[in-house]
C-alpha positions as CSV (number, residue, x, y, z in Angstrom):
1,X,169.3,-129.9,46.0
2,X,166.1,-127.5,44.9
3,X,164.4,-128.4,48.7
4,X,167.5,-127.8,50.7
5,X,167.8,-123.8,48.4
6,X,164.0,-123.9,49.5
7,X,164.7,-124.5,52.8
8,X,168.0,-122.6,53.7
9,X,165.3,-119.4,52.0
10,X,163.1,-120.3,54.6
11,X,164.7,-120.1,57.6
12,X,166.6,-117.0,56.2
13,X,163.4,-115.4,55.7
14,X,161.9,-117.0,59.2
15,X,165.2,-115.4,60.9
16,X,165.0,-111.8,59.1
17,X,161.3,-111.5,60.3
18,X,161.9,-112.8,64.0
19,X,165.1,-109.9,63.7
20,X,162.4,-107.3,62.1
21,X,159.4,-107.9,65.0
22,X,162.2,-107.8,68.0
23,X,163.5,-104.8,66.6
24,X,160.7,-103.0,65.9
25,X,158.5,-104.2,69.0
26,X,156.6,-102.4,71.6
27,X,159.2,-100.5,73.9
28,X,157.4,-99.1,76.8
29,X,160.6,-96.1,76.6
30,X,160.5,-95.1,73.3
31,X,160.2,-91.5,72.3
32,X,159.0,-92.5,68.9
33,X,155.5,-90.7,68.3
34,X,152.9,-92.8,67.4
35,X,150.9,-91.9,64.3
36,X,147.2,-91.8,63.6
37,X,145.5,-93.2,60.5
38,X,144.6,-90.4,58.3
39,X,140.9,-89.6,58.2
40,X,139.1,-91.1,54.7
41,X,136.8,-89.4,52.3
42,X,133.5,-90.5,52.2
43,X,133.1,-92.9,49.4
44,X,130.5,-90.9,46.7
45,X,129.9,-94.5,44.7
46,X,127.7,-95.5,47.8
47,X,125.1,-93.4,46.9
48,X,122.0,-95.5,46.5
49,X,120.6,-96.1,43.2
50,X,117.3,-94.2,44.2
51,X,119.4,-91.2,45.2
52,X,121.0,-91.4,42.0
53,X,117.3,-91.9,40.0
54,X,115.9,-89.4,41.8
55,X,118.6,-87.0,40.0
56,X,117.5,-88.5,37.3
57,X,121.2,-90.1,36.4
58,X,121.6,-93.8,35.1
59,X,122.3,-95.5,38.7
60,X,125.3,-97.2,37.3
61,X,128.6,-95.5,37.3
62,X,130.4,-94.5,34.1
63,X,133.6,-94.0,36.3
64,X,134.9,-95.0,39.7
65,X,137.3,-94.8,42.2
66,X,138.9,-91.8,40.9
67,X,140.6,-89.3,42.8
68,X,139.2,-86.2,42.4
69,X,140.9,-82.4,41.5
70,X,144.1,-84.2,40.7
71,X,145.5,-84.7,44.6
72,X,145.4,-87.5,46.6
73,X,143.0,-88.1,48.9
74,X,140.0,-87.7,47.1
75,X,137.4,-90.1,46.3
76,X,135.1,-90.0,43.3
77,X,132.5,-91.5,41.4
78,X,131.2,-90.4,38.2
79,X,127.3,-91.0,36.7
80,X,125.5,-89.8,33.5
81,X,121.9,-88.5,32.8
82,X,120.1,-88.0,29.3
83,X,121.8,-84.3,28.3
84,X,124.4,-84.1,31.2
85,X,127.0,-85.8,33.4
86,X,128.1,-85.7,37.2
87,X,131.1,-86.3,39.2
88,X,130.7,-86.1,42.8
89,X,134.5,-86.2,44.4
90,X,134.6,-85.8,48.4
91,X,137.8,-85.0,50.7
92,X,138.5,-85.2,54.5
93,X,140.9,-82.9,54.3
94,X,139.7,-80.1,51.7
95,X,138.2,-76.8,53.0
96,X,136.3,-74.7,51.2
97,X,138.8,-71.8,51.3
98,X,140.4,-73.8,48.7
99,X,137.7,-73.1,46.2
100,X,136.6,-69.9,46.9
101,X,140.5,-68.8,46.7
102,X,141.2,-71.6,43.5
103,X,142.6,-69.9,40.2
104,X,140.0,-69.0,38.0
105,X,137.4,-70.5,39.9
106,X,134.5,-67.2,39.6
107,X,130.9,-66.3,40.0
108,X,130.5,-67.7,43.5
109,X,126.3,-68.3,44.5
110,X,125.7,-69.2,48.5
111,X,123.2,-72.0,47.9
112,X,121.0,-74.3,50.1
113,X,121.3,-77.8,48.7
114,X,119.2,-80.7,50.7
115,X,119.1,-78.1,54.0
116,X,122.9,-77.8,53.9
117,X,124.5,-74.6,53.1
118,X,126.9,-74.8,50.5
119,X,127.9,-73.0,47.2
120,X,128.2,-72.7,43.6
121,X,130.6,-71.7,41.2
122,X,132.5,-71.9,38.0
123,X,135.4,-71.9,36.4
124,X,136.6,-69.0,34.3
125,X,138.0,-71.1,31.8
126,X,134.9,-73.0,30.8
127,X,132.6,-72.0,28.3
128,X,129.9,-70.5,30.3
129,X,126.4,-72.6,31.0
130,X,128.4,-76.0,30.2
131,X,129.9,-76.5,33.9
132,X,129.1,-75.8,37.7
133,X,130.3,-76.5,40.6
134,X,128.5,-77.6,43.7
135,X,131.1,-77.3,47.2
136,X,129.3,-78.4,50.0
137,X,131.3,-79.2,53.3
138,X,130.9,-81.8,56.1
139,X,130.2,-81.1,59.8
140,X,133.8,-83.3,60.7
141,X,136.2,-81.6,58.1
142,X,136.1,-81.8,54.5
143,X,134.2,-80.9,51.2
144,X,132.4,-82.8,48.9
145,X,132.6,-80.7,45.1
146,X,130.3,-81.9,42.5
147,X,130.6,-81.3,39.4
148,X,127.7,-81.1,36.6
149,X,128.2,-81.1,32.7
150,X,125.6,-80.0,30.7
151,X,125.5,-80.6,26.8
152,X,125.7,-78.0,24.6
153,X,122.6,-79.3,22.7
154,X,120.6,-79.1,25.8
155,X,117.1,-77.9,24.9
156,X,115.4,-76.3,28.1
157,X,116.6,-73.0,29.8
158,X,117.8,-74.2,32.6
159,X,121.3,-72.8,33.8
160,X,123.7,-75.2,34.6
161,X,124.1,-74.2,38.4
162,X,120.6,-74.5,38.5
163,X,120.2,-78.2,36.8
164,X,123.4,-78.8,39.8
165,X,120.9,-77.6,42.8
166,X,118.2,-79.8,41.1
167,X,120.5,-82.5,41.0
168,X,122.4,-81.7,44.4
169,X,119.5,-81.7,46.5
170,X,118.8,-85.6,45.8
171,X,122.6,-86.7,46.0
172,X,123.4,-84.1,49.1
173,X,120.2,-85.6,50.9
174,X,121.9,-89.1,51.2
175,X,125.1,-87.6,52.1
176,X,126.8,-87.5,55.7
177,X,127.0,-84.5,57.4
């Protein structure tokens, strides 16, 4: 009885399918749009480990996979170095309109990173010298934002934007334009 149920399921499930392609097949008339694929973010966890020791961050990740400034399609990979940590997200779709016009996002600095142009910036809310932000955009559409975290027990007097160029301009090297 148990391989006849299997069976009868089967075919019912043979039958809905062969319904479901001749329903939805190609029809030469249809005014239907078609839709594209939507363009992917650039994947920052394929940065090579000498990239990453070049910034002088631990080659393995600490986090992965994550989508970055809470919205969907964002890709992001996170790494750590002695007295600071990095997360690099990237976007297709992002501009950089949205950070120089994001709430509380302040004290904006037109960099060069890697011979790309790009910026800093911070956020109001942070305690300054603990974060920067490094925006820099891609020729096709799209931003990759990196962020660098600096401890509070750092020892050298280097600014935090500054320790993100230093960092930036091994990571943005490998990037694609």
């Amino acid at each position: 009885m148990t391989r006849i149920r299997l069976a009868a399921g089967v075919v019912t499930l043979m039958v809905g399918v062969a319904f479901g392609v001749t329903a939805c097949g190609d029809n030469e008339n249809s005014d239907t749009p078609t839709t594209t694929a939507e363009a992917q973010p650039w994947d920052p966890c394929t940065l090579s480990d000498e990239a990453l020791r070049a910034a002088t961050l631990d080659p393995v990740p600490s986090g992965t996979g994550a989508e970055g400034p809470g919205q969907p399609g964002w890709k992001g990979c996170e790494w750590k170095g002695e007295d600071f940590a990095v997360i690099v997200n990237s976007s297709a779709t992002a501009t950089v309109d949205q950070f120089r016009n994001g709430y509380g996002n302040t004290d904006f600095r037109d960099v060069m990173v890697a011979g790309r142009e790009g910026f800093t910036y911070r956020d109001d809310r942070d305690e300054p010298g603990t974060f920067c932000w490094l925006v820099v955009p891609f020729e096709s559409g799209g931003v990759m934002n990196m962020q660098v975290d600096r401890s509070p027990f750092t020892k050298d007097e280097t600014s935090t934007c500054e320790w993100a160029m230093q960092v930036g301009d091994a990571l943005v090297a490998e990037m694609p334009r």
